[in-house]
Every structure is written in C-alpha cells, then in structure tokens.
C-alpha positions, 0 to 999 in steps of 0.5 A: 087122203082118204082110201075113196079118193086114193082109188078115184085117182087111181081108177082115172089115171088107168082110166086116162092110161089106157085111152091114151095107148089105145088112141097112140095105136090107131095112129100108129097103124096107119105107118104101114103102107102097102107098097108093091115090090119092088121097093123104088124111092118114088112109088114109096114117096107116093106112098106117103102124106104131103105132111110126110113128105114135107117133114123130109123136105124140112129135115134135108133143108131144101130151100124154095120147094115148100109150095110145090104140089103133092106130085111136083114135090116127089119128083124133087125128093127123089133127086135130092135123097140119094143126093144126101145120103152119105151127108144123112148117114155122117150124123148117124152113130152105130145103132141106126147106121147097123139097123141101115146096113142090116136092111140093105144087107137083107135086099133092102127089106127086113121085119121091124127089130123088136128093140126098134120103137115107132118113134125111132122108125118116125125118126128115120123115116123123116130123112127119107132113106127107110120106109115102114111098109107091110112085108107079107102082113107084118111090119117091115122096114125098106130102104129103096133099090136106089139106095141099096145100090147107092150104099155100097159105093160110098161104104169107106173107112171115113165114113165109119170113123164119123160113125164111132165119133157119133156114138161118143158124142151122143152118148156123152152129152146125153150123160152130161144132161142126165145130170146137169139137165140143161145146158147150151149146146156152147158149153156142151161143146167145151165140156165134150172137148175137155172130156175128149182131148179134142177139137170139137166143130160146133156145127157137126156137133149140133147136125150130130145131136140134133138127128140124135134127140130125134131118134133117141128122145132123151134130149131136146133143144130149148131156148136155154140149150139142149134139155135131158127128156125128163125136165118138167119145166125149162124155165124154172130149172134153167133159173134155179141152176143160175141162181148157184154161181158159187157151185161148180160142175160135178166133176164127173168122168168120162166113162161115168158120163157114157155110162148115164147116157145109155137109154133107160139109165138110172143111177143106183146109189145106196141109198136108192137100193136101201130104199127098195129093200126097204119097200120090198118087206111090205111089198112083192116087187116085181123087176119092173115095179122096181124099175118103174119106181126108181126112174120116177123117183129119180126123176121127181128127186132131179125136178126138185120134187119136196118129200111131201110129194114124195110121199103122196106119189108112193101113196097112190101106188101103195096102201100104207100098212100103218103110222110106223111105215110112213115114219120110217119111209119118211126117214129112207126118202130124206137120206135119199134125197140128201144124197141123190144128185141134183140139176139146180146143184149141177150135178151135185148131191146135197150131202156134198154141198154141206160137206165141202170146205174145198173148191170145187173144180168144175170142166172148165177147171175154173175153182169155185168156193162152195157154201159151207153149210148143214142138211137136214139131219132126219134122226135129230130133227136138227135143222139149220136155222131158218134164216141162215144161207140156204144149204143149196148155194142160191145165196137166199134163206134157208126159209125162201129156198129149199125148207118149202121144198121139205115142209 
C-alpha cells in the first residue's frame, strides 16, 4: 500500500472519528434536563420522553401499560418505582449501589463523578431511580425526595450481602468471557458455581448480569448466551469455539478471572511487553499510544485476526522505516500470536495446544484429549505439513483452517 493511499485512509478514518463524536455530544446534551427543586419523582418523570419513560417501564416489566397516554403512564411510574426500589438495588453490585447511596447522602443531588460515563448514567436512568438534571449550570444526578426518604428504611445487612454477591459475580463472568468469548448463560452458571463453591440460582444470576451488560457494556446477551464486548461477529465465533470438542476450558482461577474482568483490562503476557519495546526503538509512545495498541491488538488476536492484518493495522498507524523493520515486526507478531489466548481455543494460547500431551481439565473436570501438534516456528520457516491436522483442534487441515489465518 502506497504513502498516498495510507494517508487517504488516515485522513477519512479522522475524518469519520470526529463527526461521530461531534453527532454523539449533541445528543448527549439533550440528558440534562432543567428541573426545579425540589427533586419529586413525578416532576422528573414529566421531565422526560414517552421514549424514556417506556424504557423504565420495560426495564421494570410492567405489564398492560404499554398504550397508556404520556400523563397516564406517570402516573403509573410513580407507583410502581418506589414499589421496586429494594428489587432494583438487589441486582446492583458496589459501584452503582456507592454512586446511589453517595447522591442520596448529599440530599439526593450531586455533580456527574468524572469516572461516571453517559452510558452508564443512561443505564441508571432507564430504572427510574436517578436523573440527569442541570445542578447550578452544570451536569448533576438526583435521586427523588421520595426515594431519599425511602432509602434508608430498607438499608440492612441482607441488602449489602446481595451487593458484595454482585460484584463477584459480575466481575467473574466478565473474567470468564474476556476469555472464552461466548458462553450460555447455562454453563456460566455452572462455571461461577465451580469457581465459587456454591449454589447459583439461574434466574438472579441472569436479572444480576442482565442490569450489569447495561451499566457496564463489556457483555451482552445473544442467541448463543452472553458475549464479551469485543467479539466482531457471534455466529462465526460461537462455530469455531464448536468445531474444537476435543479441547477443553482453560483452566483459569478464580482470582485470574476477577482480575480480567475489571474494565479496561488486557492481559500483559511477555510477549506483549517484548513487542512494545520493540515498538518503542522506532517510535515515542506515549502511555496511552501503548494502551490503544495492546487493547486493539489483543482484541483483533482474540477475533482471530491473520498476521497479515495484522501488519496492515500497524501500517496505517506507523510509517514503516524499512524492509528490516517489517522482517522483524513480522517475527514479534508470530511469537505474540503463538502465545496470545484464543476464544475458538476456550481460553487457550496455541503454543499450549502444540505442546500438551496430557488432557486437559476443563471447569466442568471433564478430561479431554488434546491434538498433538506444531505451531509455526517463525525463525526456521518449519511448518507443519499442509495436509496434516490443524494445530487448533478443529479436526480439519492444516491448508482449510488456520495456514489462511497466516498466509
């Protein structure tokens, strides 16, 4: 690809970026509504959409209201949502029940927190217990006086338990898709019950992830069972994952997984930080350069992205110095993509799948045999051969499956 076409993409990728975020932020100001004090759930419902006020009415499963005028459907809203309030706040885990409990604990008003996004506030805002209102010409949060009032009366120890229960299960299943991708909601029940040594009810977990993927929008529910955020496409990701019985899940621990399922995470191996040193001779990184990169790169390596895609990626984000630099960025790409974790490998690098001669045993402690096979050895050019199993445990050639993905 030539230097004219390189920076015609370039300039219509910023191009594209910027109208984007300028469209986003008109939207976004219309959030803030003018309400005068004092903060009563009625005059903030008024405040809002027939649209607004239909998502709450979705998100709180009320049944035969759906025809209901503009005025008629408030009026049921503000019965019904003081009416749920203890069933909303069981599903919550610490950070959005501490962001409630810190706006009713200031009067029920405070200034948007800065770690707080305006999907997140969206997310809260379709239950009905916090509003997005203009708090002395600046953005704010409200809960209703009703609420406020409400609050402390059902405050208790119960309460706080299905909080901490939460959090862990949120952040486990959003470790356990990081890397396996997708997974039925079924089977991430029996994995977190492993994982916890517990009995797991299967409705409370799904009400418990469902509000999660809305706040948090790193999972999403799918026809296949819930998908981590960065899966390009389900279908096709779901198949692959199927084709490769013979491989087992990962492993992983319990801790391992809470650590990958805080947001923003992406796992660090060596080769990852070999890479980015390796980066760093040609180019000033700053911190977030560096962070930009390895999230994109472990989330193309996770699609199941080819090193030649690869290399095109990091040519329309760098001016290649010469013939030597793209040799030796070829070379760091293959050791990271031999030993980066995979989702069609269920968690697996594959440098791990040519290497194990034992079977693997998977959560459900159910052995598997594993192929026994080779990955490409970059320095020798020594491949396996084309017609020979596929090292990734599909059961097809080598030629049909993965040597695409590296030609």
């Amino acid at each position: 690809m030539d230097s004219k076409t390189l920076n015609r993409i370039r300039n219509a990728l910023d191009q594209g970026i910027k109208h984007d975020r300028e469209l986003q932020e008109k939207r976004d100001q219309k959030l803030w509504k003018n309400v005068s004090e004092p903060y009563q759930l009625e005059s903030l419902l008024h405040s809002l959409s027939k649209i607004e006020l239909d998502q709450i009415r979705k998100s709180l499963e009320l049944k035969g209201i759906s025809n209901l005028k503009k005025a008629d459907l408030i009026q049921e809203l503000v019965v019904a949502i003081p009416s749920h309030l203890r069933g909303i706040l069981s599903t919550f885990d610490r950070e959005r029940y501490g962001l409630f409990k810190k706006i009713v604990s200031h009067s029920g008003k405070i200034q948007v927190p800065r770690n707080v996004s305006i999907e997140q506030i969206k997310a809260l805002m379709d239950w009905g217990i916090i509003f997005p209102i203009r708090l002395e010409g600046k953005q704010g949060l409200t809960v209703p006086i009703e609420l406020v009032e409400q609050f402390f009366a059902l405050e208790d120890q119960e309460l706080h338990k299905m909080i901490d229960r939460n959090t862990e299960w949120i952040r486990l299943t959003q470790g356990l898709l990081y890397y396996y991708g997708v997974v039925s909601t079924s089977v991430l029940v029996d994995m977190a019950s492993d994982l916890l040594k517990q009995e797991i009810d299967f409705q409370e977990f799904s009400n418990v992830l469902t509000s999660a993927s809305d706040y948090y929008q790193q999972m999403a529910y799918s026809l296949y069972g819930l998908v981590d955020k960065r899966v390009y496409n389900v279908e096709k990701t779901f198949e692959e994952i199927k084709k490769r019985p013979s491989i087992g899940y990962y492993p992983f621990t319990k801790q391992q997984l809470l650590k990958a399922g805080k947001p923003g995470y992406v796992e660090k191996t060596r080769e990852m930080k070999n890479f980015i040193q390796f980066l760093q001779q040609y180019y000033h990184l700053t911190a977030e350069d560096i962070e930009d990169l390895t999230e994109q790169l472990n989330t193309m390596i996770l699609n199941d992205a080819s090193l030649n895609q690869a290399v095109e990626y990091f040519q329309l984000q760098f001016e290649f110095p010469d013939l030597e630099f793209i040799d030796d960025l070829a070379y760091h790409l293959t050791e990271l993509f031999n030993h980066s974790r995979r989702w069609m490998l269920k968690g697996h690098t594959p440098k791990e799948i040519s290497q194990r001669r034992k079977p693997v045993i998977g959560l459900s402690s159910a052995q598997n045999p594993q192929p026994s096979t080779n990955v490409i050895d970059f320095k020798s050019r020594k491949a396996i051969g084309r017609n020979d199993p596929c090292p990734c445990g599909s059961g097809k050639k080598y030629k049909k499956c993965c040597l695409n993905n590296l030609s």
